[in-house]
MIVEX-944155 format. One record per residue (C-alpha): residue in three letters; chain; x, y, z. Coordinates in steps of 0.25 Angstrom, whole numbers. Example, Ala and Ser with C-alpha at 12.3 -4.5 7.8 and 13.67 -1.06 7.14 Angstrom:
BEGIN
+------+-------+-------+-------+-------+
! resn ! chain !     x !     y !     z !
+------+-------+-------+-------+-------+
!  Ala !     A !    49 !   -18 !    31 !
!  Ser !     A !    55 !    -4 !    29 !
+------+-------+-------+-------+-------+
This chain:
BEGIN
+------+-------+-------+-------+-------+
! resn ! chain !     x !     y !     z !
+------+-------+-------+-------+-------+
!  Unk !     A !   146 !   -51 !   -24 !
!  Unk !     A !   163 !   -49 !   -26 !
!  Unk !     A !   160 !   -51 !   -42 !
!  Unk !     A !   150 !   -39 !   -39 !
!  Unk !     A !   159 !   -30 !   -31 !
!  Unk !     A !   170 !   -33 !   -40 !
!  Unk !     A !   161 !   -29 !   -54 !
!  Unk !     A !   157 !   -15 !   -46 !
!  Unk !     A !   170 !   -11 !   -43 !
!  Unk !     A !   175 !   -13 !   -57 !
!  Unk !     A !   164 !    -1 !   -59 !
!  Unk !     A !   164 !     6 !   -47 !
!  Unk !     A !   178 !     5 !   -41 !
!  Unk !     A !   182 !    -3 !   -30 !
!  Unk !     A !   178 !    -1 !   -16 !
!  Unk !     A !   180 !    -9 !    -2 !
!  Unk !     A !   176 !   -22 !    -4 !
!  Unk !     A !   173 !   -30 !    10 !
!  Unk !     A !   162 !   -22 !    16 !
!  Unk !     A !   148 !   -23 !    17 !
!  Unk !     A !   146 !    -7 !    13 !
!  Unk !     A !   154 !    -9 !     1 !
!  Unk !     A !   147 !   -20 !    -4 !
!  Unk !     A !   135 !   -14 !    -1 !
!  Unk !     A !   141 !    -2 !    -9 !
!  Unk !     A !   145 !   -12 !   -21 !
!  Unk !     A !   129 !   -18 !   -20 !
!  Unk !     A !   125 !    -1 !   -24 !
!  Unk !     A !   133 !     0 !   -37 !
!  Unk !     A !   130 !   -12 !   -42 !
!  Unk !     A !   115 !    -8 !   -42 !
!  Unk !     A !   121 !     7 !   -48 !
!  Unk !     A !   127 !    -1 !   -59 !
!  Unk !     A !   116 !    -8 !   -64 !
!  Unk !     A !   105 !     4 !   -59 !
!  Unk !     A !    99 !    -6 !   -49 !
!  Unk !     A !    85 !    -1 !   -45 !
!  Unk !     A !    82 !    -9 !   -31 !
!  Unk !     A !    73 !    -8 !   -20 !
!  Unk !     A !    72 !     5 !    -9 !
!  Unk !     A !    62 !     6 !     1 !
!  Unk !     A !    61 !    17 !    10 !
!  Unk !     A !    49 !    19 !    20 !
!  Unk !     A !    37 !    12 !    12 !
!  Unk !     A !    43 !    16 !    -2 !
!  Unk !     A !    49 !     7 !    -9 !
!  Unk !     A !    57 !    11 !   -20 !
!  Unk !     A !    68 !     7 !   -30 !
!  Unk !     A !    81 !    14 !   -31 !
!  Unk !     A !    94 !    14 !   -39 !
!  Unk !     A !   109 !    19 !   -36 !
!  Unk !     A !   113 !    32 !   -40 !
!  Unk !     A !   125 !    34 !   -32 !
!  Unk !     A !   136 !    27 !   -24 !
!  Unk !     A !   146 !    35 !   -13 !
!  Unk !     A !   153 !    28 !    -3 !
!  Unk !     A !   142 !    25 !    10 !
!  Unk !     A !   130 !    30 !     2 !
!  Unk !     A !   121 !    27 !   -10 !
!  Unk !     A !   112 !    36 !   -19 !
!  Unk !     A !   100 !    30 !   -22 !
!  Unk !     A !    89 !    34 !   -33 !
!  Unk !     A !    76 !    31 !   -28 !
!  Unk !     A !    65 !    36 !   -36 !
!  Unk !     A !    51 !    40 !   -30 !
!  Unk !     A !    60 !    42 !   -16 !
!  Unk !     A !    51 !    50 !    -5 !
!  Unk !     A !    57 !    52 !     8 !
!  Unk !     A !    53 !    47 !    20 !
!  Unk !     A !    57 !    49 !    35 !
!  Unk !     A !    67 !    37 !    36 !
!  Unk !     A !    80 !    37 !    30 !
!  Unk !     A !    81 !    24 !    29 !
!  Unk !     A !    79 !    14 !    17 !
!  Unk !     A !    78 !    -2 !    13 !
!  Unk !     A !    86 !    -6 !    -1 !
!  Unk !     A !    86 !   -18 !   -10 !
!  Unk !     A !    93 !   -23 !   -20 !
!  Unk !     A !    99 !   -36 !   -27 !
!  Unk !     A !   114 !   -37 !   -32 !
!  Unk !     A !   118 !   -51 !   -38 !
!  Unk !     A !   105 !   -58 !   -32 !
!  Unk !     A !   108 !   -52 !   -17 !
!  Unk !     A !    96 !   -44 !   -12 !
!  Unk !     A !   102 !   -35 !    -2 !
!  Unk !     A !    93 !   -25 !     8 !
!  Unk !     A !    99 !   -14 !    15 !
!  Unk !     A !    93 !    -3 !    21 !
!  Unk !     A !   100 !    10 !    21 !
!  Unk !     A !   101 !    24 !    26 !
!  Unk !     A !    97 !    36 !    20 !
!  Unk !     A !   107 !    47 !    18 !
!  Unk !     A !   100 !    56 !     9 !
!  Unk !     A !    88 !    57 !     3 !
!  Unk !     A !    89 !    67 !   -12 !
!  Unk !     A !    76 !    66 !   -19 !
!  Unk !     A !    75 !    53 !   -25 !
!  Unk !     A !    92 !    51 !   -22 !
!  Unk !     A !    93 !    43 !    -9 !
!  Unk !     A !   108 !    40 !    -2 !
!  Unk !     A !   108 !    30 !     7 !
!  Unk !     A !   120 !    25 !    14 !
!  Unk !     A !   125 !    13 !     9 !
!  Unk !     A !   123 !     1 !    20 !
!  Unk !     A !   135 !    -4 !    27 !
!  Unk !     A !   132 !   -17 !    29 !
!  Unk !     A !   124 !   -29 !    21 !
!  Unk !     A !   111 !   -30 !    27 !
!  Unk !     A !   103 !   -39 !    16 !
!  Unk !     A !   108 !   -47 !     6 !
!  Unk !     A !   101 !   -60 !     2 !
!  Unk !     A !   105 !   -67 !   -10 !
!  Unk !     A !    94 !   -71 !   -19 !
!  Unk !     A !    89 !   -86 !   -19 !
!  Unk !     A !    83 !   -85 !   -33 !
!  Unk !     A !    88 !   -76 !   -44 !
!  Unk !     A !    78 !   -68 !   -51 !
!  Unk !     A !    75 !   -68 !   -65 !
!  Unk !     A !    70 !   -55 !   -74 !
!  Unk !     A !    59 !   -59 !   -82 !
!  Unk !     A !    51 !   -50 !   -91 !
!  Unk !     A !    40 !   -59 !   -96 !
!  Unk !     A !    35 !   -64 !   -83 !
!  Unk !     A !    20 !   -60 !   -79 !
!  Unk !     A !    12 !   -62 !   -65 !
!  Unk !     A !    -2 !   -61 !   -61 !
!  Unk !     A !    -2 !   -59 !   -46 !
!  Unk !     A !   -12 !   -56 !   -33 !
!  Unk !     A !   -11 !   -51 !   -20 !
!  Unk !     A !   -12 !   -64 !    -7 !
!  Unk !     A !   -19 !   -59 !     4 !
!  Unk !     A !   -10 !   -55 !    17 !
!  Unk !     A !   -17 !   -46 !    24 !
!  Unk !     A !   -27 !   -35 !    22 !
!  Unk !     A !   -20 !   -23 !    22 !
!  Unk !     A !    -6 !   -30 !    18 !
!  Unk !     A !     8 !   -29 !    23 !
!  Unk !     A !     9 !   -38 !    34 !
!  Unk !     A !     0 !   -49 !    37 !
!  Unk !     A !   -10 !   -44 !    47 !
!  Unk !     A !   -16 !   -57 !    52 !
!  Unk !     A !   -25 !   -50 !    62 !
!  Unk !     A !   -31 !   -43 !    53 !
!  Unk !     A !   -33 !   -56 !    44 !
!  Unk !     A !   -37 !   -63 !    54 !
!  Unk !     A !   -48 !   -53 !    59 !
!  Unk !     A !   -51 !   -52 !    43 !
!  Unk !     A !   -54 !   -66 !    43 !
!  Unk !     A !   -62 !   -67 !    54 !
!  Unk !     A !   -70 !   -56 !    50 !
!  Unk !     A !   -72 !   -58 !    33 !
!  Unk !     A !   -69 !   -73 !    33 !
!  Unk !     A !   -74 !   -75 !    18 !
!  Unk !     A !   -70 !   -63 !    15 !
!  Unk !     A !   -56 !   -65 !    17 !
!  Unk !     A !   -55 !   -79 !    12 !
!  Unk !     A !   -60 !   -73 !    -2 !
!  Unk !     A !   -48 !   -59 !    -2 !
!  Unk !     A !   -38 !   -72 !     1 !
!  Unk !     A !   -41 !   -77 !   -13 !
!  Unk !     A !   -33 !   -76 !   -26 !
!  Unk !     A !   -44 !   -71 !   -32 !
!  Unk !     A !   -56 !   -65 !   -24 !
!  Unk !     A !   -68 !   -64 !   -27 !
!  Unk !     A !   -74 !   -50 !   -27 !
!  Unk !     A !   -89 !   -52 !   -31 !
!  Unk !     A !   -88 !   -60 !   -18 !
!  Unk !     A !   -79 !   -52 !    -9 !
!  Unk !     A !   -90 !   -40 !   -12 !
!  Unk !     A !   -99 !   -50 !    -7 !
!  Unk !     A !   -94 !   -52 !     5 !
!  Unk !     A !   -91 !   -37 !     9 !
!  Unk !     A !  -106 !   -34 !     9 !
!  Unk !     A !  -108 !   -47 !    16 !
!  Unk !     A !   -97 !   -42 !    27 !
!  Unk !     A !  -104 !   -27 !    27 !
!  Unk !     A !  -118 !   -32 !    29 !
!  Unk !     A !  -113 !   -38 !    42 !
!  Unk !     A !  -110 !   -24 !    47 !
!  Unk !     A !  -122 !   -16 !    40 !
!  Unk !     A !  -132 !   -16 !    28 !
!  Unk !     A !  -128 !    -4 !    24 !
!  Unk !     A !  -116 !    -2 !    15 !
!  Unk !     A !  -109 !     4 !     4 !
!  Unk !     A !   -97 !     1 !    -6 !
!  Unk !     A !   -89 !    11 !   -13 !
!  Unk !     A !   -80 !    13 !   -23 !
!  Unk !     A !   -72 !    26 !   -27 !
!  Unk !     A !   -75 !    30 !   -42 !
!  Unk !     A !   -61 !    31 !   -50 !
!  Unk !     A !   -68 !    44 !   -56 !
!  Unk !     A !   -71 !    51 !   -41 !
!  Unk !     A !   -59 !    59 !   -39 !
!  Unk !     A !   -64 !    64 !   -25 !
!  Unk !     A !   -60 !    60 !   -12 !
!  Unk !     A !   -73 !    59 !    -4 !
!  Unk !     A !   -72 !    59 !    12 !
!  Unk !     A !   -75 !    45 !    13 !
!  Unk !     A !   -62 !    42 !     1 !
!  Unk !     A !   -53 !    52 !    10 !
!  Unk !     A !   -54 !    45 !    21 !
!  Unk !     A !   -56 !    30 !    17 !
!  Unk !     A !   -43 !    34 !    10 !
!  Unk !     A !   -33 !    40 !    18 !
!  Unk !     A !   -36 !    32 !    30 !
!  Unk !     A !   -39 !    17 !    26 !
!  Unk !     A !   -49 !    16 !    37 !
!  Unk !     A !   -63 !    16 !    37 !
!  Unk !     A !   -72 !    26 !    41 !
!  Unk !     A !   -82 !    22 !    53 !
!  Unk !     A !   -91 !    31 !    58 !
!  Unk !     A !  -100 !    23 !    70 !
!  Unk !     A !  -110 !    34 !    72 !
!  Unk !     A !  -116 !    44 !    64 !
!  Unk !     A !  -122 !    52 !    71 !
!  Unk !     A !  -110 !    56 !    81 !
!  Unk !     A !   -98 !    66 !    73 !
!  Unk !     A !   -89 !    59 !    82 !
!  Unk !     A !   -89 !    49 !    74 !
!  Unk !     A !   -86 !    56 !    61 !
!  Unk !     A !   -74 !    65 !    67 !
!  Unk !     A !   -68 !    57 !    81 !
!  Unk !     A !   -53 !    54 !    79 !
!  Unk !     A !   -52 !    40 !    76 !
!  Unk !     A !   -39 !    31 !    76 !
!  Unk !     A !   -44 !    18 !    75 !
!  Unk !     A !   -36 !    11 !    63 !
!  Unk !     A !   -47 !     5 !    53 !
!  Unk !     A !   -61 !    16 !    56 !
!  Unk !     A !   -60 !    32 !    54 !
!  Unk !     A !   -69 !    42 !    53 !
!  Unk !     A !   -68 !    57 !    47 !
!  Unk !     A !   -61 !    62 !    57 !
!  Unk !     A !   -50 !    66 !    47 !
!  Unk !     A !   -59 !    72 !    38 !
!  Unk !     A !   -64 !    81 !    52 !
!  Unk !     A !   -50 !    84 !    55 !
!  Unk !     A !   -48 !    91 !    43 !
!  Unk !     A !   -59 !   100 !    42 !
!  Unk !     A !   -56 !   105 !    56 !
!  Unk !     A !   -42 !   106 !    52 !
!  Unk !     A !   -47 !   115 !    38 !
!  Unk !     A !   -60 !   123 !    45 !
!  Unk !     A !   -62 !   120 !    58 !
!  Unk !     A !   -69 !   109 !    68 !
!  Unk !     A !   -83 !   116 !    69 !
!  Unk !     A !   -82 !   114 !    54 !
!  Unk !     A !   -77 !   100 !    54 !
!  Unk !     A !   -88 !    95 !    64 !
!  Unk !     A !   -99 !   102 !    55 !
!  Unk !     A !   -94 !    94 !    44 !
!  Unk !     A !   -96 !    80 !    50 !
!  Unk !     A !  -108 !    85 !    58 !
!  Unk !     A !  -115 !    87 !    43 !
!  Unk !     A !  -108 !    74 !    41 !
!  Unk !     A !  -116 !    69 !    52 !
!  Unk !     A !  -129 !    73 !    48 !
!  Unk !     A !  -127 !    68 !    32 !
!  Unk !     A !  -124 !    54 !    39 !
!  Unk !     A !  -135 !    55 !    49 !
!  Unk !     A !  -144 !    58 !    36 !
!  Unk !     A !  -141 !    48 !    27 !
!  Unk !     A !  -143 !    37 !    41 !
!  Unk !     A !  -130 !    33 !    42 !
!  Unk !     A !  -127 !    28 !    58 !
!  Unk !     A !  -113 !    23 !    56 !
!  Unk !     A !  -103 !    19 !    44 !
!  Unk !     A !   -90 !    12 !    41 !
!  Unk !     A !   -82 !    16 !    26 !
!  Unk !     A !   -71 !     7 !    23 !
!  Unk !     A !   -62 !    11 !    12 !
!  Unk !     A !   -60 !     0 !     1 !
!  Unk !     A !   -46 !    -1 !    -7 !
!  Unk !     A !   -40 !    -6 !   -18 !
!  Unk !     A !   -25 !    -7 !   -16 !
!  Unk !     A !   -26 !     2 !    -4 !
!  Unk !     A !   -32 !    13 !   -11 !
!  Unk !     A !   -47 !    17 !    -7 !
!  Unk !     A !   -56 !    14 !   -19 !
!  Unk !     A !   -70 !    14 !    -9 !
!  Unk !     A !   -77 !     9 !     3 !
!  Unk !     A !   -87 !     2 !    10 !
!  Unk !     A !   -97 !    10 !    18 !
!  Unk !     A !  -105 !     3 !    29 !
!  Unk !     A !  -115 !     9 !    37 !
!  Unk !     A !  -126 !     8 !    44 !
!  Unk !     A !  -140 !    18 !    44 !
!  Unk !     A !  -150 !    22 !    56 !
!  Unk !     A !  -159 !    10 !    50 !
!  Unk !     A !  -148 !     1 !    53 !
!  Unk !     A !  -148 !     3 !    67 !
!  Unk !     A !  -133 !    -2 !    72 !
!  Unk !     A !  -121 !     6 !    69 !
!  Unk !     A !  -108 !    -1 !    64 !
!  Unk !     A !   -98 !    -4 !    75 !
!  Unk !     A !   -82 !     0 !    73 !
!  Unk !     A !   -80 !   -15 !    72 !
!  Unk !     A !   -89 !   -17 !    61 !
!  Unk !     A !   -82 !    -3 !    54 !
!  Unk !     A !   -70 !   -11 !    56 !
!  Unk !     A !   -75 !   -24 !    51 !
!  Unk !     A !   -79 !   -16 !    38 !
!  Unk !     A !   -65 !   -10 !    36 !
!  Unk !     A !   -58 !   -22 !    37 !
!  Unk !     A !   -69 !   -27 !    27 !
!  Unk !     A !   -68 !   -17 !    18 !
!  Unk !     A !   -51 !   -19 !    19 !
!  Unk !     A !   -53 !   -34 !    14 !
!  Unk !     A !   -60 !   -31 !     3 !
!  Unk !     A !   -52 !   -21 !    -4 !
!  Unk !     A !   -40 !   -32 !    -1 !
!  Unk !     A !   -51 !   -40 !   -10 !
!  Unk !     A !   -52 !   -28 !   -20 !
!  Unk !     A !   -37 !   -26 !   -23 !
!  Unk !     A !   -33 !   -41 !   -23 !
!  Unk !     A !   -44 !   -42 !   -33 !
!  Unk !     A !   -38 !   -31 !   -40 !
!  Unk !     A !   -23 !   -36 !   -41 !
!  Unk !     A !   -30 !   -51 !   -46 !
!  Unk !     A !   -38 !   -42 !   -56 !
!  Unk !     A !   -27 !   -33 !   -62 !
!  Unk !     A !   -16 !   -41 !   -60 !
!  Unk !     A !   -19 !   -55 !   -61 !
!  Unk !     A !   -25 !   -60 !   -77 !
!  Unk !     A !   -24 !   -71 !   -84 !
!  Unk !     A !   -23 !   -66 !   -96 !
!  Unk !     A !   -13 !   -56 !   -93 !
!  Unk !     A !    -2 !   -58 !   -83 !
!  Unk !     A !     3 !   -43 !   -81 !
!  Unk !     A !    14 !   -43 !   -68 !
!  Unk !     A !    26 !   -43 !   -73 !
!  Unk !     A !    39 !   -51 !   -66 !
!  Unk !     A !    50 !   -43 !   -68 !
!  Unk !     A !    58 !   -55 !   -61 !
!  Unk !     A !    56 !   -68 !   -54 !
!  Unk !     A !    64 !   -80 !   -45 !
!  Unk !     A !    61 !   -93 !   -39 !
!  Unk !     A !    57 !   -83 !   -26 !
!  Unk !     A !    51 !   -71 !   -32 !
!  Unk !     A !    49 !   -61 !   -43 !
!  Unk !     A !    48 !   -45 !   -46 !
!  Unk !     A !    36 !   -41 !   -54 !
!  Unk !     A !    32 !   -28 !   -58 !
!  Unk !     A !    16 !   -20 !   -57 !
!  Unk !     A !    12 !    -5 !   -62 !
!  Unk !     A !     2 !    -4 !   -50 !
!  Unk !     A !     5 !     5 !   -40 !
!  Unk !     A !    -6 !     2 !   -32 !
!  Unk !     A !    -3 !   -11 !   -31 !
!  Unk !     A !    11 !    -9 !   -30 !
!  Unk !     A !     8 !    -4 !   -16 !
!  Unk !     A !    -3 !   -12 !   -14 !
!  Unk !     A !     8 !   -25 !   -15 !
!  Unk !     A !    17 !   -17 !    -3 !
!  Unk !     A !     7 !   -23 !     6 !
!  Unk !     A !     0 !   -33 !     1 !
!  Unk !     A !    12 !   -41 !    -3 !
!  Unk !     A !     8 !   -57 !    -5 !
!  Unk !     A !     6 !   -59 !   -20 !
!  Unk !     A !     1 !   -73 !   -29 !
!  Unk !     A !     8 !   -71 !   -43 !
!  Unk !     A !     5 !   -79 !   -55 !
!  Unk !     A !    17 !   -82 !   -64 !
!  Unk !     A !    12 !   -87 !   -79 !
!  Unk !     A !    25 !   -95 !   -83 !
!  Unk !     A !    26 !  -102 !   -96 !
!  Unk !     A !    11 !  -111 !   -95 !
!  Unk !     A !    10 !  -111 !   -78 !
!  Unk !     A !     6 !  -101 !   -69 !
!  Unk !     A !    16 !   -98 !   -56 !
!  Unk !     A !     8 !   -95 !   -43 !
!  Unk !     A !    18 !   -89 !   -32 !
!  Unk !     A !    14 !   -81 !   -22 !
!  Unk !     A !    23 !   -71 !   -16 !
!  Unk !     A !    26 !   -59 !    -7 !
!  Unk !     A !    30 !   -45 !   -11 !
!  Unk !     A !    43 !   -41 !    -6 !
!  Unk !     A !    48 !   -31 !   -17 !
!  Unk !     A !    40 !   -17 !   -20 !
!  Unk !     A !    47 !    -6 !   -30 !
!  Unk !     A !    44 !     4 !   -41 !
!  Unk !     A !    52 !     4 !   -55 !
!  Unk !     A !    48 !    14 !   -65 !
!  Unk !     A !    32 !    15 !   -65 !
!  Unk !     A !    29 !    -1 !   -61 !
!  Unk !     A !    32 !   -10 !   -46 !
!  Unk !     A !    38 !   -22 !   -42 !
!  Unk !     A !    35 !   -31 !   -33 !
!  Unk !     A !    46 !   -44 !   -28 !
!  Unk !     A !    39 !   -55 !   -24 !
!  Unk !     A !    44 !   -67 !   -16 !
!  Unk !     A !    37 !   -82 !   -18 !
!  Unk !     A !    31 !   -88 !    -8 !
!  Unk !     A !    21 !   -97 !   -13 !
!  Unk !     A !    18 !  -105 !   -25 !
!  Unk !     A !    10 !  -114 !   -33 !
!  Unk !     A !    17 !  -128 !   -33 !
!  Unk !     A !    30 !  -130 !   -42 !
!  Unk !     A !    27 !  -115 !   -48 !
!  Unk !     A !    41 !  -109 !   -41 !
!  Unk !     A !    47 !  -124 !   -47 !
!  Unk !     A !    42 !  -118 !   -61 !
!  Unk !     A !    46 !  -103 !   -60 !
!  Unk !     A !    61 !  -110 !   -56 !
!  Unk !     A !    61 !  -116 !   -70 !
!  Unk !     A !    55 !  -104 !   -76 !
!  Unk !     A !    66 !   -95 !   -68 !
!  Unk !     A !    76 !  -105 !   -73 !
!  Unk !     A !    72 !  -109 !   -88 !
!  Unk !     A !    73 !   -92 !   -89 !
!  Unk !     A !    86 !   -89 !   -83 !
!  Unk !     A !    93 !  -100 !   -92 !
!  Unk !     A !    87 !   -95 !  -102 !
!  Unk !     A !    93 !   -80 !   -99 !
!  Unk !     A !   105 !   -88 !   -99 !
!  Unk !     A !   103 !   -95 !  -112 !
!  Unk !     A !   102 !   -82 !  -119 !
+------+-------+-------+-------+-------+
């Protein structure tokens, strides 16, 4: 680190060498002399920034795509001669996209790197997502466990590298039919532009719409706060809001009667997504010849039915589009004996990855095929494509033994040259 300080104040003048603010100080223009781009997250965003300024207790960032939030405060990482340091710093100013922070008086993370990493440019991955949990982040094993309980096969299948869909289909309608006979799946042309009721909802919500009765409004327009069913109660607000609530009520009272008509006696729709965007649902129902209505716990049993298959839908879309054995497209942009960065053009994915975090990569290096799993623990924007930091936590036997000498051979290589 003195070698460090010493180079920068050859280029930037001396300053007070002996605390922790002005090494701090010294760790801002080395990344201003080599235009560093490193890590800034504020709020959920997490963004990449670069140096643009140095003053004597502050530091003007450049942080592209910058939207300001209510909190003033921010997390920053970087690495500086295989030290990772963390801070998080103040807010002073916010300037459009410029950002002045004050510059931390104090050390609060530095940890020096076991493994060096090593910049490769013609290293390629195919990878897929290992289940966590169902709607990601952290592991909720109540709800797994209540999952497994309730779709035992089901989820022994969604836990595989490579599920099967043919079957997983197979066993949605077996699941549905325990609830009612009648049911429908449906899938959102790419072509149909206009947002129906059902999409609007189904989309801004995440819940499903349950409706127990038909024949009462109540059902249709009650204020509801439970966390998994709704109703259209948003929809009813609205037009009360825009005409009035005689106008409203005559609305769902024709809707009522279209119900009533086509036999309908209760109902659960349950949005199906593909990286948490809606792309359908699945309509159960029952009809005045079915002669029971569908209880709340079976609306909920539905949901959380519907959840797990398009869990199923999007791993099967990452194994499909990002995993060939014929054309390895991820690209590592660098890699240790503890982890790798890699880079993806998917944004959907990109944020899909923020909470579904646990990944199985396969390495093709020279004539053997590394499998390491790892976890996600780096997320930022570059120009137009995203990387992801992974950290190892499993392996194939001897694979980490055989990316040593492959980090190893490369590196002397370099050297060689």
């Amino acid at each position: 680190m003195q070698e460090l300080i010493t180079l920068l104040e050859g280029i930037y003048g001396e300053t007070i060498v002996g605390s922790d603010i002005n090494l701090i100080k010294h760790l801002f223009f080395y990344l201003k002399f080599d235009n560093w781009e490193f890590s800034f997250q504020y709020e959920e965003q997490s963004l990449v920034a670069v140096v643009e300024d140095i003053a004597q207790d502050t530091v003007i960032l450049n942080v592209p795509n910058f939207e300001e939030a209510g909190t003033r405060r921010a997390r920053i990482r970087f690495e500086v001669v295989n030290v990772l340091y963390v801070f998080e710093v103040m807010i002073r100013n916010i300037d459009g996209f410029l950002i002045t922070i004050n510059i931390p008086t104090e050390l609060q993370s530095a940890k020096l790197r076991k493994n060096r990493r090593l910049e490769v440019d013609d290293l390629f991955m195919n990878f897929i997502i290992l289940f966590k949990s169902l709607r990601g982040g952290k592991t909720e094993t109540g709800e797994n466990i209540s999952a497994e309980s309730k779709f035992p096969y089901l989820m022994r299948e969604i836990r595989k590298d490579d599920p099967d869909i043919i079957l997983i289909n197979r066993m949605l309608t077996d699941y549905i039919l325990r609830v009612s006979n009648e049911f429908e799946l449906h899938f959102f042309s790419q072509d149909d532009k206009r947002m129906g009721l059902v999409e609007e909802i189904l989309g801004s919500k995440g819940k499903s719409i349950y409706n127990a009765d038909c024949s009462k409004i109540e059902n249709y327009i009650a204020q509801t706060n439970d966390p998994i069913l709704t109703n259209y109660n948003l929809l009813f607000q609205k037009l009360k809001n825009d005409l009035d609530e005689i106008s409203a009520k005559a609305y769902f009272e024709e809707m009522v009667k279209r119900e009533n008509r086509d036999f309908l006696v209760s109902y659960v729709i349950s949005p199906l997504t593909l990286f948490d965007r809606l792309i359908g649902f699945v309509k159960v129902f029952t009809t005045a010849m079915d002669k029971h209505l569908i209880t709340m716990q079976q609306a909920v049993y539905i949901h959380e039915l519907a959840e797990i298959v398009s869990y199923a839908l999007t791993k099967v879309t990452i194994k499909d589009n990002r995993f060939s054995r014929f054309n390895t497209s991820t690209k590592i942009m660098d890699i240790s004996i503890s982890g790798l960065l890699f880079e993806i053009e998917d944004e959907n994915l990109y944020k899909y990855m923020h909470k579904h975090n646990k990944i199985k990569m396969y390495i093709p290096i020279g004539e053997k095929n590394l499998v390491i799993s790892a976890e996600i623990l780096r997320y930022f924007k570059r120009g137009d494509n995203f990387y992801l930091g992974v950290n190892f936590f499993a392996s194939n036997p001897d694979d980490l033994r055989y990316l040593e000498n492959y980090i190893f051979e490369k590196e002397r290589n370099i050297l060689s040259e």
